[in-house]
C-alpha positions in Angstrom: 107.4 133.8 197.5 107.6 136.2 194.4 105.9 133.5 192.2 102.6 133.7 195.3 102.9 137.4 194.9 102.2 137.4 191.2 100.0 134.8 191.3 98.1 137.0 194.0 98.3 140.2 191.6 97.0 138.4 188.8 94.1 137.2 190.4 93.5 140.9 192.0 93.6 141.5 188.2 91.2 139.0 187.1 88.8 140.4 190.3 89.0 144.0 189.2 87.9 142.9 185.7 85.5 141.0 186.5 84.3 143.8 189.1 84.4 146.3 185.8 82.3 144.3 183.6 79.4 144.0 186.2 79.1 147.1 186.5 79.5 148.1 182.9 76.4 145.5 182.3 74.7 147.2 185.4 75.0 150.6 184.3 74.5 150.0 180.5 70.7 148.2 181.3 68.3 151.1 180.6 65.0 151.8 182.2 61.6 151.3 180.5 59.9 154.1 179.1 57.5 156.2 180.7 53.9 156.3 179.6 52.9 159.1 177.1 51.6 162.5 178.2 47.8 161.8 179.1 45.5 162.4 176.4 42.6 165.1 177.3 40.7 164.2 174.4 40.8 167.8 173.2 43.1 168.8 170.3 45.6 171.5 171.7 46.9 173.5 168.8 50.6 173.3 168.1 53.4 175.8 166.7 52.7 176.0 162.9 49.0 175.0 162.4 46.9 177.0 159.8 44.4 178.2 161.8 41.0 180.0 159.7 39.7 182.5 161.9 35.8 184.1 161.8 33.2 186.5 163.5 29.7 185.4 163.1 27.8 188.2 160.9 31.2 190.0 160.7 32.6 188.6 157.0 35.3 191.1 157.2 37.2 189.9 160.0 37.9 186.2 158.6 41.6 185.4 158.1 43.9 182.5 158.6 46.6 183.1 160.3 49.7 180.6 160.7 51.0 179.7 164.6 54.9 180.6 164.8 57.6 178.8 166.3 56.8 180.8 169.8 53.4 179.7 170.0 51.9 183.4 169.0 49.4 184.6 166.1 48.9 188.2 164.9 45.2 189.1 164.1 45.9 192.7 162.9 41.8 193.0 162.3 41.2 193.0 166.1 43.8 195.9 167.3 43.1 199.7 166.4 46.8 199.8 165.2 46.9 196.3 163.6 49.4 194.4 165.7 47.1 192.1 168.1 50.0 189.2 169.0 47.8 186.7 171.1 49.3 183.3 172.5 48.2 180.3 171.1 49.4 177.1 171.4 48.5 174.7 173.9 45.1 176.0 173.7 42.2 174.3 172.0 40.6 175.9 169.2 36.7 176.7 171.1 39.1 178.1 173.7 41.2 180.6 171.1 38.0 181.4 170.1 36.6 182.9 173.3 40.2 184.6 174.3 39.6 186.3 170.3 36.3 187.2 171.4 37.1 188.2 174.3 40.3 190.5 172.9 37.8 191.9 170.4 35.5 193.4 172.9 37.6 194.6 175.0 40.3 196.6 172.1 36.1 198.0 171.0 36.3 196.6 167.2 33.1 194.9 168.4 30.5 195.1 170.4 29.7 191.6 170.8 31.7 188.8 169.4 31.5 185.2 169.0 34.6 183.6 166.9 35.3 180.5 165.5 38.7 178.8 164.9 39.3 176.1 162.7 42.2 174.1 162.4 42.8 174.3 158.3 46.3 172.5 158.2 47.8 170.7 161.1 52.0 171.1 161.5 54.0 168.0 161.4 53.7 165.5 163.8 56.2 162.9 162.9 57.8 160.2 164.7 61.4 158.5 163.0 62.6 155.0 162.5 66.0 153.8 162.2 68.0 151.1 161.8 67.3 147.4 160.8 63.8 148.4 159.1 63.1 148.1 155.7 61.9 151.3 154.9 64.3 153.6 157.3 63.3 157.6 157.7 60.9 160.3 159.4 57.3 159.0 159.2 54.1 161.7 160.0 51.0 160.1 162.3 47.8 159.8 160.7 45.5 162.9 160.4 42.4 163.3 162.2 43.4 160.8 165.3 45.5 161.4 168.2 49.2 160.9 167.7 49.6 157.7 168.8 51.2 154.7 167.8 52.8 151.1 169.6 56.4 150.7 168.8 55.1 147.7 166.7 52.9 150.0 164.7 55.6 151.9 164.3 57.9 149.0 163.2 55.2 148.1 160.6 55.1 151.1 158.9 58.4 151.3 158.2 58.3 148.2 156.4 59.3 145.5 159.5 62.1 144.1 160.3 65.2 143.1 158.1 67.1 139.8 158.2 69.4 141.0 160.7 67.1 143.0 163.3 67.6 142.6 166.7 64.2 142.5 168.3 65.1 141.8 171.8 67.0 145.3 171.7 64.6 148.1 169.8 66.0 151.5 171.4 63.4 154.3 172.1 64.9 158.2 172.2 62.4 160.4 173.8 64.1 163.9 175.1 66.8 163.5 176.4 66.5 159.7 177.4 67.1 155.9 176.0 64.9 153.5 176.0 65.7 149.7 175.4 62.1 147.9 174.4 62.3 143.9 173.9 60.1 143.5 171.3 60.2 139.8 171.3 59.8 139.3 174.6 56.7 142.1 174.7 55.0 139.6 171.3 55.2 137.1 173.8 53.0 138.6 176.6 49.9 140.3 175.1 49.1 141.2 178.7 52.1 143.6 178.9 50.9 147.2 178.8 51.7 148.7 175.3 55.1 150.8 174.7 53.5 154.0 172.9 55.3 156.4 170.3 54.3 160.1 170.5 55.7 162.9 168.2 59.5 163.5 168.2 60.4 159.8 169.2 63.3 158.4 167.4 63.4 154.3 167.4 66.2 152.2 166.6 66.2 148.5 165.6 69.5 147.5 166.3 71.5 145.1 164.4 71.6 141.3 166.7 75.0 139.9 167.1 76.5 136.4 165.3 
């Protein structure tokens, strides 16, 4: 009767185990990533771009003026005391120019106002790659184009895959989430909508098992 009793408890055991490790594999699967932010087409400027700022037929009033970390500029030619702190970012540059305009009439530096902003230096957008690549580290997107990449491009520019890549396990931070992207699997169905990087995306090729 004792010798049933431990055989009982052992395969309780075994069950429990078993029971532990499904769900370990359940809970360790992780969901696909999410589509990137849609794209409006317009550039929205971003905390630290160089923006150059002018008045048609007012010379004087040109200046560049760099975004800070808040998203705010100072334009101390269009405030009677100098300190004109306007909000930025997120904003695209023909629509900074008509709030500037705008802020000029109204504080009476000018009468009628039509500014311009240009975009002189772009901040950083930069994407990183990590792990089994060839070239490992923090890599910018390409001037001029939206920032977007695949996660192959991505792959690519850092040089591809080393010897012991795991492709069927590429892991994809984005905020506070994980990712896991099967790259292999994805070559293998061109059909399959496109896994896309966006600025601040950390990627991990993680090393395959022997």
């Amino acid at each position: 009767m004792k010798r049933l009793s431990t055989s009982c408890l052992l395969a309780f055991g075994f069950c429990l185990l078993l029971s532990s490790c499904a769900s370990y594999r359940a809970t360790s699967r992780l969901p696909f990533p999410p589509p990137p932010p849609h794209f409006s087409g317009h550039y929205a400027i971003q905390p630290g771009d160089l923006l150059g700022i002018s008045f048609a037929g007012e010379a004087d009033l040109a200046q560049q003026v760099r975004v800070d970390w808040n998203g705010m500029i100072n334009v101390p030619t269009l405030s009677p005391d100098g300190n004109a702190e306007l909000h930025a970012a997120g904003l695209s540059p023909s629509q900074l120019a008509a709030k500037l305009s705008s802020h000029a009439v109204s504080n009476k530096i000018l009468v009628k106002a039509r500014a311009q902003v240009l975009v002189i230096e772009y901040a950083t957008l930069a994407y990183s790659v990590l792990g089994q690549v060839t070239q490992p580290g923090r890599y910018n997107f390409p001037r001029g184009v939206p920032p977007r990449l695949t996660i192959e491009e991505a792959v690519a520019l850092a040089g591809g895959y080393t010897r012991l890549a795991r492709q069927s396990r590429v892991l994809l931070k984005r905020g506070g989430q994980v990712y896991a992207v099967d790259l292999k699997k994805l070559a293998s169905q061109p059909g399959h909508p496109p896994v896309i990087i966006i600025p601040g995306d950390v990627i991990t090729v993680t090393e395959r098992m022997f």
